[in-house]
Residue, then its C-alpha position, 0 to 999 in steps of 0.5 A: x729260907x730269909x736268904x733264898x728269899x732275899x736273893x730271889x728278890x735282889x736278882x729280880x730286881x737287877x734284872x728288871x732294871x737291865x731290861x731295853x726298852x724293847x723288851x730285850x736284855x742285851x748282856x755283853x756276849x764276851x770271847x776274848x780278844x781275837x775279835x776286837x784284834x781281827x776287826x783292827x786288822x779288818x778296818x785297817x785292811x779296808x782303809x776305814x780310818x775308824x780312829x776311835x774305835x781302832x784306839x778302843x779295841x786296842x786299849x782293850x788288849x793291851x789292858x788283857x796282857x799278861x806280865x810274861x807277854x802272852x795273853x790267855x784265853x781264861x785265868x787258870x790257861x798254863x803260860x799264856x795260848x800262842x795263838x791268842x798272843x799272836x792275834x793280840x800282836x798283830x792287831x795292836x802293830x796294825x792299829x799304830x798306837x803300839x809300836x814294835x820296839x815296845x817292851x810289851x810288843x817285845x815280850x809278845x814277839x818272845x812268847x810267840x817264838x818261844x811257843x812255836x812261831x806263826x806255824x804253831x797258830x791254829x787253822x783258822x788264824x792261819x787262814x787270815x794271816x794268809x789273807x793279809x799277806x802274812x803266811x803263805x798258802x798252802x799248794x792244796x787246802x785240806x778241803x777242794x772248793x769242789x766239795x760245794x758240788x757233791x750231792x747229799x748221796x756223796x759220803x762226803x758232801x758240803x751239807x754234811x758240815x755242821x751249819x756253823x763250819x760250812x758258813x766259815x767253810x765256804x769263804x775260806x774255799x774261795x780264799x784257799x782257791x784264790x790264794x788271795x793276799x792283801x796288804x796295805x802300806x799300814x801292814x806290820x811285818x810279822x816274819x820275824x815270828x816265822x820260825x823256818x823259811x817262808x819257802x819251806x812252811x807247811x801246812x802238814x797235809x799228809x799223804x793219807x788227806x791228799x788221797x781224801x782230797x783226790x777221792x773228793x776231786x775224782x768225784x766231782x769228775x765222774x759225776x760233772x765231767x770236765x775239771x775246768x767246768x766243775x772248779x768254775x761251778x764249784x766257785x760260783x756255788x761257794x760265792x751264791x752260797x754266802x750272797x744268799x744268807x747275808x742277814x739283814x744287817x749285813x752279816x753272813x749269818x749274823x756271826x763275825x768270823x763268817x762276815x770277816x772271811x766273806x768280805x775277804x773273799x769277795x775281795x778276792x773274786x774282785x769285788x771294791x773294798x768300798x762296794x755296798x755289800x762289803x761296807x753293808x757287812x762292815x756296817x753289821x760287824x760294828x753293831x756287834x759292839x759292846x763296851x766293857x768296863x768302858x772300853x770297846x768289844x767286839x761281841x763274836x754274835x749278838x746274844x739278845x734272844x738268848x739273853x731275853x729267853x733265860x732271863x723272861x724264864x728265870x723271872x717267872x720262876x721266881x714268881x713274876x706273873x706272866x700278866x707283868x709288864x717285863x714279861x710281857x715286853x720280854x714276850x713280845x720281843x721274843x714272838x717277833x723273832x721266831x722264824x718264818x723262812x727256811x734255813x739250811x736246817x730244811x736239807x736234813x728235815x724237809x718234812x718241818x716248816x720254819x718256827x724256831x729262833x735263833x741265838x741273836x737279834x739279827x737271825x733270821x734263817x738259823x735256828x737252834x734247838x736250844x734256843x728254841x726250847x729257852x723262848x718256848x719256855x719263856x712264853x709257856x705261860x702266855x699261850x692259854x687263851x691267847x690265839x697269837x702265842x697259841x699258834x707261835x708255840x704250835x710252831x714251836x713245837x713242831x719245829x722243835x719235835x721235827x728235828x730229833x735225830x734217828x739216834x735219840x738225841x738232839x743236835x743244835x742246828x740241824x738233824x742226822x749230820x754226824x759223819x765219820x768222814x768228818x774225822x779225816x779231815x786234817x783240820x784241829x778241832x775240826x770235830x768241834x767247828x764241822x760237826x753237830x752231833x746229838x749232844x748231852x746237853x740239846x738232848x737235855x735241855x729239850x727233855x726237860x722242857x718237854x717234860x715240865x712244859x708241855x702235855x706230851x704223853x709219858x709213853x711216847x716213844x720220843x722219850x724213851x729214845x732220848x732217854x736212852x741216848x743220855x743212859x748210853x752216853x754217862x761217862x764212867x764217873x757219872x757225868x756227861x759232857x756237855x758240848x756248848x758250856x764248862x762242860x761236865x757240871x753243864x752236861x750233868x745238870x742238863x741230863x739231870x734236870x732232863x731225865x728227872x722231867x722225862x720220868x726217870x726215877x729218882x732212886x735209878x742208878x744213872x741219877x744216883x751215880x750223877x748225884x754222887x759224882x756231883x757231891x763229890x766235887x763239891x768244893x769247901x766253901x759249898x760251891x762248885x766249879x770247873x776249869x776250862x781245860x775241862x774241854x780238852x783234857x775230855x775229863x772233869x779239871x776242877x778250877x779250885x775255885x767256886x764260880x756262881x754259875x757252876x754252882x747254880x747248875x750242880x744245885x739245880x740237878x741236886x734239887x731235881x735228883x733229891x727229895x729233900x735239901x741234902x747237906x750238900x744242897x744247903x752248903x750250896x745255897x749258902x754259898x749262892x746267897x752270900x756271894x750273889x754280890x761278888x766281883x772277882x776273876x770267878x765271876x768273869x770266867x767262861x762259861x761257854x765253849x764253841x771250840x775246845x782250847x781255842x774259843x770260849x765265852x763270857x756270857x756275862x747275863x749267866x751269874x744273875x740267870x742260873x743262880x736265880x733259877x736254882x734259887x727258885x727252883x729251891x724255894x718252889x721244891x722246898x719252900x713253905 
């Protein structure tokens, strides 16, 4: 107990001293490298002669390079990823401060070939090699820009996309319409990675797609009329789209690979590459960096809400008043963030009025479910007796409550999108980029903060529903899956932690089963841990390894399944008492996902955040 006792302390301590003078904490919201390469690519495009910061981003990756000349998107990826390596490449020739015959550059360019040239990169890097002037366009891209024009009664309309696919989406259509290339006479030439003839590249849009894109084109037709009107419209509509969302710092909807392609693609409908709008978004991109064992990183999104909300949680879980000053800066900051417009989230759920929060410090018209219930969490304290978190916490609620979905569950931005079009869509990890499906994790999460934070009666049928929604979805073995974290522990403790606040006992098989499978991955030295290739092998890969997070998670589902601290849990918290101080390749492995194999996060705030939360929760459960 001294132990627990000495690292609730020592955390609370760290965290205190990490705290902005605005209440915020803003740890590094890390995604490898392809930021920091597609910002090199931006700026040298753009010809802003950002020299310090171009050299910065650029010592930073060649630093992320692998011996075999790959580099890798998390420590236990087999070889390398080509698609990283190839972004690596390209932004470090862009910079000028590597050169092509340089050894390193030579063994990237051999692992690319190796790995299946340009063509072998995903989707997304396509599109951007393509827009500077690397890879060609496609003769018809795998969504038509008429698709900005079908209504919401269509099968399959822009509004069905996931919020996060449609704002990356909608400038890719005007590029895709466009064919819009550019390049500079800094531009490398990257063709010697082209592993067929320019001329016969594919973007391998089968027949069976070219019959859903004629299905979507016919649509518009006998519903507009005219195809030249309709494709002039459809543009406009794609253009409005992204100009009335910019945030006020300048970003479309405050991440990096929207604002990236949205200044790409009011370049291609003629905008000055030094018009307001376009340097005002250049601007925004910039603000998102962080610097990391002193070199420069471009964070994918500002992480500061999400941050600040774990954090104020955690500290008063761990005994902090909510009366302390940290708290209460924590608060204050939160309170001013919760939205008061409407955001697209208004379309699926047109009964709600605005009063959620968003990820980042900057948005102002997308909130999440998650981050909804983490900042509710951290001001549950401060409402009684005060009329301003009163009325910030009614909106809360009714936000929150409002977006449930027909199935059960909760999404993450918006309600009842899930659509099986979405599947015939020939775009990889198309799931993961347009859909936004009742997950294990929202569903969770939001059920345990119901259930331990709020006066919602036992019998509303809100619970029953969510908690069957979990019950149909454990896998086999007695996890869930979770979509937006490393990926069948994050799942489990969600549902675990939710389920038991919801009312489900703890002797009911789901629990049980979950708790068995929890202690049978539980690895020698009492920690847990799981590998990235989690997410795309769509089973449990153990990383054979021990990581903080991991553990606090297994710990904190085992603490809310049992009675009393099991063998398993006292080998647990051991091993998060003695390794709280910890530096190595465990502490800096993802523990985040946006996009299976592709995409994966660093939230360097979470080996402090979850650990202390176990450890409280521990302590309260267990404690004298």
């Amino acid at each position: 107990m001294t132990d627990t006792i000495s690292g609730i302390n020592d955390l609370i301590t760290l965290l205190r001293k990490g705290q902005s003078p605005d209440g915020s904490w803003n740890y590094p919201f890390e995604t490898g490298i392809s930021t920091d390469a597609y910002m090199i690519i931006l700026l040298r495009t753009l010809e802003i002669h950002d020299e310090k910061l171009i050299h910065g981003l650029a010592a930073r990756i060649i630093g992320k390079q692998e011996e075999n000349g790959a580099w890798k998107i998390f420590e236990d990826e087999k070889d390398g990823n080509a698609t990283s390596t190839l972004e690596a490449y390209y932004g470090l020739l862009y910079s000028g401060y590597v050169q092509k015959e340089d050894p390193r550059m030579k063994a990237a360019r051999k692992f690319i070939r190796e790995h299946g040239g340009m063509e072998s990169v995903n989707v997304f890097t396509k599109i951007m090699l393509s827009t500077t002037g690397q890879y060609p366009w496609p003769e018809s891209f795998p969504v038509p820009v008429e698709i900005m024009l079908l209504p919401l009664s269509f099968p399959l309309n822009f509004y069905q996309f996931s919020v996060y696919g449609r704002v990356n989406l909608a400038p890719i259509l005007i590029l895709a319409e466009t064919k819009f290339s550019i390049k500079t006479k800094s531009s490398p030439d990257l063709s010697n990675l082209l592993l067929t003839r320019s001329g016969a590249v594919s973007w391998e849009i089968q027949p069976e797609y070219r019959s859903l894109l004629s299905f979507i084109k016919e649509g518009v037709e006998d519903l507009l009329g005219l195809s030249e009107q309709f494709h002039s419209l459809a543009m406009d509509r794609a253009k409005k789209y992204m100009l009335e969302r910019i945030e006020p710092d300048g970003t479309f909807y405050s991440y990096f690979s929207s604002t990236f392609l949205m200044i790409f693609a009011l370049l291609s409908l003629g905008y000055a590459k030094d018009h307001p709008i376009i340097k005002k978004a250049v601007a925004g991109l910039k603000s998102l960096r962080t610097d990391i064992d002193g070199l420069p990183h471009m964070q994918y999104a500002n992480a500061s809400v999400w941050n600040t909300s774990l954090i104020n949680t955690a500290l008063q879980l761990a005994g902090l008043s909510p009366k302390d000053p940290a708290v209460k800066r924590a608060n204050t900051y939160l309170l001013k963030r919760q939205h008061d417009q409407f955001g697209d989230w208004v379309i699926h759920n047109p009964i709600a009025l605005p009063g959620g929060w968003g990820f980042s410090d900057v948005n102002t018209r997308n909130p999440d479910i998650d981050d909804t219930t983490a900042s509710l969490r951290a001001i549950a304290r401060s409402v009684e007796g005060d009329s301003v978190n009163q009325e910030a916490w009614d909106r809360g609620i009714q936000w929150l409550l409002s977006m449930q979905n027909e199935d059960g569950g909760w999404p993450s931005f918006e309600r009842n999108t899930e659509n099986p079009w979405l599947g015939f869509l020939p775009i990889e990890k198309g799931e993961y980029m347009f859909g936004d499906p009742t997950s294990a994790d929202l569903t969770g999460r939001t059920l345990e903060f119901l259930g331990n934070y709020t006066n919602l009666p036992a019998d509303d049928p809100l619970y029953k529903k969510a908690v069957n929604w979990l019950l149909d979805h454990q896998e086999q073995d007695g996890s869930w899956y979770g979509r937006w974290g490393i990926c069948y522990i994050y799942g489990t403790w969600a549902a675990v932690t939710g389920l038991c606040a919801a009312g489900l006992s703890k002797d009911h098989p789901s629990i049980r089963k979950a708790s068995d499978w929890l202690k049978e991955i539980q690895n020698q030295d009492g920690g847990w841990g799981e590998s990235c290739l989690s997410d795309s092998e769509k089973s449990y890969v153990p990383l054979n390894a021990s990581t903080l997070t991991d553990t606090a998670w297994a710990l904190d589902a085992l603490i809310a399944a049992e009675d009393h601290p099991t063998e398993a849990i006292q080998k647990g918290i051991h091993y998060l008492t003695h390794s709280i101080n910890k530096k190595d390749w465990t502490t800096a492995y993802p523990k985040g996902q946006a996009m299976a194999g592709s995409f994966y996060i660093h939230y360097h705030s979470y080996r402090y955040i979850f650990p202390l939360m176990a450890l409280a929760n521990y302590h309260r459960k267990f404690g004298q």
